[in-house]
N, C-alpha and C positions, 0 to 999 in steps of 0.2 A: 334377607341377607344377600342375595342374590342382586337386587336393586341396588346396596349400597355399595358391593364389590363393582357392578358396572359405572355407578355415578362417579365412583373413585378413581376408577380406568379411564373414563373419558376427561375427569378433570386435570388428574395426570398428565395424559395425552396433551393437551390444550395447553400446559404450562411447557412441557417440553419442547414440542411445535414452536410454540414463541416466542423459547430463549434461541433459537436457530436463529429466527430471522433479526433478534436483538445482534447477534454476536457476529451475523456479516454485513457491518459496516465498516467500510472502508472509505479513504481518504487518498489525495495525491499529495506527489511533492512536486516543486515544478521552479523553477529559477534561471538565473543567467549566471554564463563563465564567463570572464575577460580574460586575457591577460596581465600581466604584471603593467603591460603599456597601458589600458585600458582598451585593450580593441577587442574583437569580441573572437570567443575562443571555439572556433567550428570544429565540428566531427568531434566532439571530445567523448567515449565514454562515461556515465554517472551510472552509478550503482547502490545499494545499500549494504555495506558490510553483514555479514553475516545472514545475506539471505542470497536469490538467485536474483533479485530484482536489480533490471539496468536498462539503463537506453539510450542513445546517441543524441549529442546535442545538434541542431541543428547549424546552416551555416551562420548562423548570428547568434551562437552560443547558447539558446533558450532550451533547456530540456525540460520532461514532464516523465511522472513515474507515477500511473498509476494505481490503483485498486492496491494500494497498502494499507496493511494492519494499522491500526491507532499503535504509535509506542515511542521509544525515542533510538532511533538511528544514529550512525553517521558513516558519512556520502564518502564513496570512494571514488577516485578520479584518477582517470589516465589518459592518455597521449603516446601519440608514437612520434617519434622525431626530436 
């Protein structure tokens, strides 16, 4: 009895352990901003609604975001001026 209560503990264990490492994969998001001209839109804030995740675009509009969850978003954008 003793045996099959440990065999069960460890098999347990071993599925638990594993759904960890299934469940933290993560992805980025990563694009460019222009403007309405088409020229490219620097220092801009991007972020994902409904989380903390943001970052600033570079001076050629190119941002990247990160070790995000798999799911479906949408990107919130701001400017000052």
């Amino acid at each position: 009895m003793k045996y099959k209560l440990l065999q069960l503990l460890l098999i347990s264990l071993g599925i638990f352990s594993g759904s960890g490492v299934l469940a933290q994969q993560f992805g980025q998001v990563k694009g460019h901003i222009s403007t309405a001209d088409g020229k490219p839109a620097g220092f801009v804030t991007v972020g994902l609604q409904q989380t903390t995740a943001a970052t600033l675009a570079n001076e050629q509009g190119h941002y990247r975001l990160n070790r995000v969850k798999p799911g479906t978003y949408t990107l919130r954008v701001s400017a000052v001026g």
